[in-house]
MIDOLUM-422576 format. One record per residue (C-alpha): residue number from 1; residue in three letters; chain; y, x, z. Coordinates in pm, 1 decimal, padded with zeros to 6 digits. Each point is the difference from the previous one (the first is absolute). Layout:
BEGIN
+-----+-----+---+----------+----------+----------+
!   k !   r ! c !       c2 !       c1 !       c3 !
+-----+-----+---+----------+----------+----------+
! NUM ! ALA ! A !        Y !        X !        Z !
...
+-----+-----+---+----------+----------+----------+
***
This chain:
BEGIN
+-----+-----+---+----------+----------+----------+
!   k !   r ! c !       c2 !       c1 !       c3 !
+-----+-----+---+----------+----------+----------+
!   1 ! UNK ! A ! -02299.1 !  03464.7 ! -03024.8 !
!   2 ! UNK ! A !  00105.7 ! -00334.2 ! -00156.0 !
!   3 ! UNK ! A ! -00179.8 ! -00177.0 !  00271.8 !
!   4 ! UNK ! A !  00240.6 !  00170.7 !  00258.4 !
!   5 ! UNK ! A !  00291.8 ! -00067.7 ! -00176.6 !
!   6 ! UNK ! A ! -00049.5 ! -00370.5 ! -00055.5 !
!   7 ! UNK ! A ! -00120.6 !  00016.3 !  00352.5 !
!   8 ! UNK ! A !  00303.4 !  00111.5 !  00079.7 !
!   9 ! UNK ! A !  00186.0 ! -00214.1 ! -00204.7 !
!  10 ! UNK ! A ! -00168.4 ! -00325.7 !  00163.8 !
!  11 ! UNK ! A !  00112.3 !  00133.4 !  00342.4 !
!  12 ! UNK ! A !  00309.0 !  00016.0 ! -00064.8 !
!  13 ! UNK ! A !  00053.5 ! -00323.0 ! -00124.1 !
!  14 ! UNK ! A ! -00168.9 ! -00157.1 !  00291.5 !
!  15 ! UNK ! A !  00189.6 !  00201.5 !  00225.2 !
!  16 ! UNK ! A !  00337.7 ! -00103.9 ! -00223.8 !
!  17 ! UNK ! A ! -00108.1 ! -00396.4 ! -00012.5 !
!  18 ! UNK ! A ! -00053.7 ! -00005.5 !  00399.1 !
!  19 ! UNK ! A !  00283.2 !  00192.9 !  00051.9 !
!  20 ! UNK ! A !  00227.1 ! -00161.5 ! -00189.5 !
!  21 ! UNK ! A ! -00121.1 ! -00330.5 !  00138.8 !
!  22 ! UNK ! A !  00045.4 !  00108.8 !  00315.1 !
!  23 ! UNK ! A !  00415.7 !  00103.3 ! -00046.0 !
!  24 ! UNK ! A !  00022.9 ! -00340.1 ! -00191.4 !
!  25 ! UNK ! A ! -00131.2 ! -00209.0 !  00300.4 !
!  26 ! UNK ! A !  00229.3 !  00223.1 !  00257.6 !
!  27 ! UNK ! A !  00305.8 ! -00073.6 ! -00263.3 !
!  28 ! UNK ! A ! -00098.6 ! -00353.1 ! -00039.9 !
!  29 ! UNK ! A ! -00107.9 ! -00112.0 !  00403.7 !
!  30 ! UNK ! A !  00283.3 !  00234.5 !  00169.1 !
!  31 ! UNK ! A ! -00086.6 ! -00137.6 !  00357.2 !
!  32 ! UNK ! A !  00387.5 ! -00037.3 !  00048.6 !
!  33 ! UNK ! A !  00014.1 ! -00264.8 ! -00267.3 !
!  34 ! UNK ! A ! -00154.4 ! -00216.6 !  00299.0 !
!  35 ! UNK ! A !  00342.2 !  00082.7 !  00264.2 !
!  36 ! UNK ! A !  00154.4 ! -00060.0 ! -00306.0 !
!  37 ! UNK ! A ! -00088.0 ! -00279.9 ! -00172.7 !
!  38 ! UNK ! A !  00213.9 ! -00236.4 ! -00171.5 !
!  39 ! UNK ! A ! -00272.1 ! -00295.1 ! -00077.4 !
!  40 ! UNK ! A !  00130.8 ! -00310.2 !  00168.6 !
!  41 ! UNK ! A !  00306.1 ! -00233.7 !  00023.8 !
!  42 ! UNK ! A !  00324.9 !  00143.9 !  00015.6 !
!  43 ! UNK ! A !  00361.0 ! -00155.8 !  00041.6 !
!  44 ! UNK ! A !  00342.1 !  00131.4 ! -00126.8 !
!  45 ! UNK ! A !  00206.7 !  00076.8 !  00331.9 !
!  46 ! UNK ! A !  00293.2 !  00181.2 ! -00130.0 !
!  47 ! UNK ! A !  00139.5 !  00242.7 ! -00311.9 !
!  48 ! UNK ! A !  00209.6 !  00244.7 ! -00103.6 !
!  49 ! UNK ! A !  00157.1 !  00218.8 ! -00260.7 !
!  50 ! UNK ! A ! -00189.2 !  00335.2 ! -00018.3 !
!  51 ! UNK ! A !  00091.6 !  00103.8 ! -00351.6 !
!  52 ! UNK ! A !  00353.0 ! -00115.2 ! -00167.9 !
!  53 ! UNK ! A ! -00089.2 !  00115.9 ! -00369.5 !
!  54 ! UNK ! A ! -00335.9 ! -00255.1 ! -00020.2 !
!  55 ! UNK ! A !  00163.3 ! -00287.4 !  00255.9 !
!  56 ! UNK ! A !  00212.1 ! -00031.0 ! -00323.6 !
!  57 ! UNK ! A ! -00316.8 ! -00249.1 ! -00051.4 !
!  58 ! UNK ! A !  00095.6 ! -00207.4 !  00251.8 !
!  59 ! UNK ! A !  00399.5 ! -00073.9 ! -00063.8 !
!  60 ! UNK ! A !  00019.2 ! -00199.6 !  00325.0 !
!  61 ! UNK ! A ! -00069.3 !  00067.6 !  00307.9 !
!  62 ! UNK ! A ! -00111.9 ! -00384.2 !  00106.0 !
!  63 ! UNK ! A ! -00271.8 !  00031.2 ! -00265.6 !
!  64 ! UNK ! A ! -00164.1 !  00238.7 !  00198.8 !
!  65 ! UNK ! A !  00044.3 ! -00144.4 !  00320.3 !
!  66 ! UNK ! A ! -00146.5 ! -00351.8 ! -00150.3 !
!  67 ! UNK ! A ! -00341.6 !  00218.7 ! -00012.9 !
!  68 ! UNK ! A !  00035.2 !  00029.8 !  00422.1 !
!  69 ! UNK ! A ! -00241.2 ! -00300.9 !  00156.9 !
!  70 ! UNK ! A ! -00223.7 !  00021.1 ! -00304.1 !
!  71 ! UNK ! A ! -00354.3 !  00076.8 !  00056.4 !
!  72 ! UNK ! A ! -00229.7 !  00210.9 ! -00214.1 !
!  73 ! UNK ! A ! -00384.4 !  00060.8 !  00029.1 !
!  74 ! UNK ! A ! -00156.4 !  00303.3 ! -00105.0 !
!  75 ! UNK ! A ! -00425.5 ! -00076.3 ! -00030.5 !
!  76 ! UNK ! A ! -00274.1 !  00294.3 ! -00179.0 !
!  77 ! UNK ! A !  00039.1 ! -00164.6 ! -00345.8 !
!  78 ! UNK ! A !  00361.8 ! -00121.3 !  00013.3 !
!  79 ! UNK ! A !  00321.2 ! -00078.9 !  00165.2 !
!  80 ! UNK ! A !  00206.3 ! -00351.8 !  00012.2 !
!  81 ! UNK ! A !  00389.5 ! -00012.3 !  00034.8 !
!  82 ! UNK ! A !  00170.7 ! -00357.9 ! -00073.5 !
!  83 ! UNK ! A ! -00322.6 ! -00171.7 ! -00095.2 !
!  84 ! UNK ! A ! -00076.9 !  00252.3 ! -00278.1 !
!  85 ! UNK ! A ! -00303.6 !  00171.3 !  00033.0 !
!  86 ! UNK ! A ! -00005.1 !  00408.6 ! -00150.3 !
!  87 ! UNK ! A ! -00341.6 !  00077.0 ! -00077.0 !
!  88 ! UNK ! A ! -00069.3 !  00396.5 !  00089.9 !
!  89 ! UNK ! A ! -00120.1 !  00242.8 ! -00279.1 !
!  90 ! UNK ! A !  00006.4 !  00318.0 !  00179.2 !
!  91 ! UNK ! A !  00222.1 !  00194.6 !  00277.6 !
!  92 ! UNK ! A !  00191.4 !  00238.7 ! -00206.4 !
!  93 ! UNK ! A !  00176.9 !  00221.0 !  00357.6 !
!  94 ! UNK ! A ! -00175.4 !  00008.5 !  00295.7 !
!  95 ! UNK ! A !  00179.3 !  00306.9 !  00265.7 !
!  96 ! UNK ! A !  00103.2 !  00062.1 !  00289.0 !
!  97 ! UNK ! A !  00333.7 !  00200.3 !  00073.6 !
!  98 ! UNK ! A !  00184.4 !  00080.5 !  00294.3 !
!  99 ! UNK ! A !  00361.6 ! -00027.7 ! -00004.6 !
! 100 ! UNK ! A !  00029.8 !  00387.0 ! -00187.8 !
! 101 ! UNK ! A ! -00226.7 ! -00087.3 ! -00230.5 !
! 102 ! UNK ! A !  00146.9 ! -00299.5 ! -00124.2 !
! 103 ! UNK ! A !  00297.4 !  00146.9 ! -00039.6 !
! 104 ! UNK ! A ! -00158.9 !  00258.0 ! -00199.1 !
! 105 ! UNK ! A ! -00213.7 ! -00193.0 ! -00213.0 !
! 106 ! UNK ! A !  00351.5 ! -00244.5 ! -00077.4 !
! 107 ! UNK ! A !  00194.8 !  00292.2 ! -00136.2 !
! 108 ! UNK ! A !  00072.0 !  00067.0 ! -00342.4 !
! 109 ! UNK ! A ! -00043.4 ! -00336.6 ! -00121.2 !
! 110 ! UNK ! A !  00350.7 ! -00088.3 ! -00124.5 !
! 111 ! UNK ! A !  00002.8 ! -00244.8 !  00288.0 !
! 112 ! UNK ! A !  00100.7 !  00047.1 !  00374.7 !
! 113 ! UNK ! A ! -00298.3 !  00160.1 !  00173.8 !
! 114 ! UNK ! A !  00000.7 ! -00106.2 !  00325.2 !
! 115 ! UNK ! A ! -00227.3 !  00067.6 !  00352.3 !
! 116 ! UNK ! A ! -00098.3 ! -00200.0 !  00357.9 !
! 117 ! UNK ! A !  00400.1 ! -00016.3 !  00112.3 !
! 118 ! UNK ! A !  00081.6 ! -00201.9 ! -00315.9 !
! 119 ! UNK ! A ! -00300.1 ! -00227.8 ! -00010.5 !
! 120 ! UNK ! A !  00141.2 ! -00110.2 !  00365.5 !
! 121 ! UNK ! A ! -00363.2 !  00191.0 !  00137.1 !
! 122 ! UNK ! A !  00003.2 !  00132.9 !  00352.9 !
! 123 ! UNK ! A ! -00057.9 !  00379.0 !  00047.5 !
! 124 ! UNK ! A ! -00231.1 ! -00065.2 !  00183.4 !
! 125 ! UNK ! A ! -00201.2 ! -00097.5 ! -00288.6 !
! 126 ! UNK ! A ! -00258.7 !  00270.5 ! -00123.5 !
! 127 ! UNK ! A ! -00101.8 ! -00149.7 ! -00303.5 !
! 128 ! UNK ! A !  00036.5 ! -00277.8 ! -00259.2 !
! 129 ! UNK ! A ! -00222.7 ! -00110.6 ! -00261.7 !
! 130 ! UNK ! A !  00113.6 ! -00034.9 ! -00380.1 !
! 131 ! UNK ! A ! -00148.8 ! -00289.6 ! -00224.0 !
! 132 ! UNK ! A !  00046.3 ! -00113.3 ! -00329.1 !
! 133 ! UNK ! A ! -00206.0 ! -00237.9 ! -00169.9 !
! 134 ! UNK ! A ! -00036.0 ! -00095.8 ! -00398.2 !
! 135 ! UNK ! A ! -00075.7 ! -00405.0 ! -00047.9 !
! 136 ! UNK ! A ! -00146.2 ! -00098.8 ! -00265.7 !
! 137 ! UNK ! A !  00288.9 ! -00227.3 ! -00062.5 !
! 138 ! UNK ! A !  00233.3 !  00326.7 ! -00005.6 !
! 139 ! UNK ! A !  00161.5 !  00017.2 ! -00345.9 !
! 140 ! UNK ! A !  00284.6 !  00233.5 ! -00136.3 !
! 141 ! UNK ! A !  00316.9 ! -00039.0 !  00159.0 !
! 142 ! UNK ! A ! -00133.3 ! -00279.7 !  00275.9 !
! 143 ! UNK ! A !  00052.7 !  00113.5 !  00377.6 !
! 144 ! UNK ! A ! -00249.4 ! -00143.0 !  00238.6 !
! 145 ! UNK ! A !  00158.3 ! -00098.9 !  00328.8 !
! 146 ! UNK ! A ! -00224.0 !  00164.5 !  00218.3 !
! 147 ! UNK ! A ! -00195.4 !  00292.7 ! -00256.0 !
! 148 ! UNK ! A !  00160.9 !  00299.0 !  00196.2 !
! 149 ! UNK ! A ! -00007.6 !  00044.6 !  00399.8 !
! 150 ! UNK ! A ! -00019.0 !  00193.7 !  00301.1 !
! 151 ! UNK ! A ! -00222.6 ! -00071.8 !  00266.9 !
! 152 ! UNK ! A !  00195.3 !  00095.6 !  00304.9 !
! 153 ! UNK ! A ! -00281.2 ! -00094.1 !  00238.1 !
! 154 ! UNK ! A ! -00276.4 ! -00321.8 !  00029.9 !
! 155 ! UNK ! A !  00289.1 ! -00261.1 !  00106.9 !
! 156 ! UNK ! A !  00285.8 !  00153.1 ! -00267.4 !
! 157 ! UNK ! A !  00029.5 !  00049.3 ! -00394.8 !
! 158 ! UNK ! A !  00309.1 !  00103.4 ! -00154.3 !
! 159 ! UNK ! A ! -00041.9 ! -00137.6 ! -00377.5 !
! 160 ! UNK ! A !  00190.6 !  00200.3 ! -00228.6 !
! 161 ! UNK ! A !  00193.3 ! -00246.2 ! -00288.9 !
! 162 ! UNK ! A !  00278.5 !  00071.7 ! -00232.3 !
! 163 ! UNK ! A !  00160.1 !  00253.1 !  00206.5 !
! 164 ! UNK ! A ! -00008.5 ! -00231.3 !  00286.5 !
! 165 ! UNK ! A ! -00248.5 !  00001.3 !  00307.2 !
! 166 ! UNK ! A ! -00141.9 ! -00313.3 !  00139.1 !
! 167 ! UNK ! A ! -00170.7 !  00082.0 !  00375.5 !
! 168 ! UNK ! A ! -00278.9 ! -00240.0 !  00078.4 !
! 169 ! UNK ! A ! -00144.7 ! -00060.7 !  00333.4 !
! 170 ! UNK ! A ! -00437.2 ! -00115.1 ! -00005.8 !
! 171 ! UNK ! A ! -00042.5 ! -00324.3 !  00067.9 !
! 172 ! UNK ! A ! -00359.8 ! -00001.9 ! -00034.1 !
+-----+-----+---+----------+----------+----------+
***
């Protein structure tokens, strides 16, 4: 009787490990991570307001459009924006939402929530993918240019800073 229990036991445990393994790698190598992929150079095309109460952090309006023409380069272990190189320690967000979704999952917040229409996305667009990454160099109260981003499609990223967004066409 023991025998079949730890029998038992064993078999489930197997079953869990390979299991389990198995959602892990499907959460982990989500084959549209590949039409949406944000590894390679980027530049700053253009910005705008998309929520007043955090664009307090940026009081003027020409310090966000001194970011436009600036290039940034996302790589597997790290990302580079003005020469400074981020070092990745993990991707802490990694969905996809259409426009419904977004709105949904931006409610409640305390902050604007906000869909497609206000990101300046076409509704034609079925889905977007949401990324945000922790650097090793983040530290308490430090924004990132460049942590937090959409990935509209392989040639477009809309980064996500200080209530602002910066769009940024691939350049490579």
């Amino acid at each position: 009787m023991l025998k079949k229990y730890l029998l038992t036991f064993c078999l489930f445990l197997i079953s869990f490990y390979i299991f389990g393994q198995i959602n892990t790698d499907k959460r982990l190598y989500d084959v549209r991570d590949e039409l949406y992929s944000f590894i390679g150079e980027w530049k700053i095309t253009e910005t705008f307001k998309l929520d007043p109460q955090w664009a307090a952090d940026i009081f003027d309006e020409k310090e966000a459009e001194a970011i436009i023409g600036k290039e940034i380069v996302y790589r597997n272990e790290s990302a580079i924006f003005q020469n400074k190189e981020y070092h990745i320690r993990r991707i802490t967000a990694n969905s996809y939402y259409n426009s419904k979704e977004l709105k949904k999952a931006t409610t409640g917040s305390g902050v604007k929530s906000y869909n497609f229409k206000d990101l300046h996305i076409a509704d034609a667009m079925q889905e977007i993918r949401f990324v945000v990454i922790l650097f090793k160099e983040d530290e308490v109260g430090i924004s990132i240019f460049g942590r937090t981003f959409f990935v509209v499609d392989s040639e477009t990223l809309l980064i996500h800073w200080r209530g602002w967004i910066f769009k940024a066409e691939r350049l490579k």
